[in-house]
N, C-alpha and C positions, 0 to 999 in steps of 0.2 A: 376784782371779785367776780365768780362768774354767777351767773343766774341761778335757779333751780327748778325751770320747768323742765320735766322731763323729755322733752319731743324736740325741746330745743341742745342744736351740734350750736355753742358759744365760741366766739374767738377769744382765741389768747393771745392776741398782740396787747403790748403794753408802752404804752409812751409816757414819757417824762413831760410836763406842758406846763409854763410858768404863763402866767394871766397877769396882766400890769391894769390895771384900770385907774385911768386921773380926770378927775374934774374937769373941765373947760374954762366954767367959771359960766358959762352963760346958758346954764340948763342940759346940757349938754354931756355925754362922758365918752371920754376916749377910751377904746380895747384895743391893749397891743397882744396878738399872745407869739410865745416862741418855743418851740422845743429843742432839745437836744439829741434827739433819735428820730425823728422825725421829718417827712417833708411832708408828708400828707396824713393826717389822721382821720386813715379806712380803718374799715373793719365789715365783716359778713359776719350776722350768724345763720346759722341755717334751720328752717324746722322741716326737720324729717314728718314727711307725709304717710301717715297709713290709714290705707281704705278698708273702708268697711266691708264686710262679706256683703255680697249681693243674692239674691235669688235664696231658694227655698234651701234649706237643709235638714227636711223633714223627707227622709225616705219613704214613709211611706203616704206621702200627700196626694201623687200620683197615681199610685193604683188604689188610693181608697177613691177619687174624684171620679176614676174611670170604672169603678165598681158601683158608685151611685148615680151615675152616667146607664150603665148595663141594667139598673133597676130601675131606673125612670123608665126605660123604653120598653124593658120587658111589663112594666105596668100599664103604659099607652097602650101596648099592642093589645093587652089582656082586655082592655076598658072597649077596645076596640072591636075585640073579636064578641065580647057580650053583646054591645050597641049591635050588632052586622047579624045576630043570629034571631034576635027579638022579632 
């Protein structure tokens, strides 16, 4: 049965696997296990990685910053030019 996250690529390998488990007797339990399709029971799954958008994607964030950038300094200069003439 595969998963249902969506990000996650699931392996479809499928193994047959018989599990024996016996008592000891003195607290103890024995695991044999064996397959039949099997030497080694791997598997990958994969999660597909996706990044998030970075940086701005507001077009007009840039020229409104340097348009209030251009009225700060035309207002210094203004405040400046009052102060210098008194």
């Amino acid at each position: 049965m595969l998963g249902t996250l969506d990000d996650i690529v699931y392996a479809t390998n499928e193994y047959t696997v018989t599990v024996k488990i016996t008592d000891n007797g003195d607290g103890t339990l024995d695991v044999d296990v064996t397959s039949g399709n099997a030497t080694a029971l791997d598997f990958v799954n994969i999660q597909e990685l996706v990044l998030p958008e970075t940086g701005e994607t507001n077009p007009s964030l840039i020229p409104g910053i340097l348009l209030l950038l251009i009225a700060i300094a035309l207002l210094a200069y203004y405040v400046n030019r009052k102060r210098a003439t008194r």
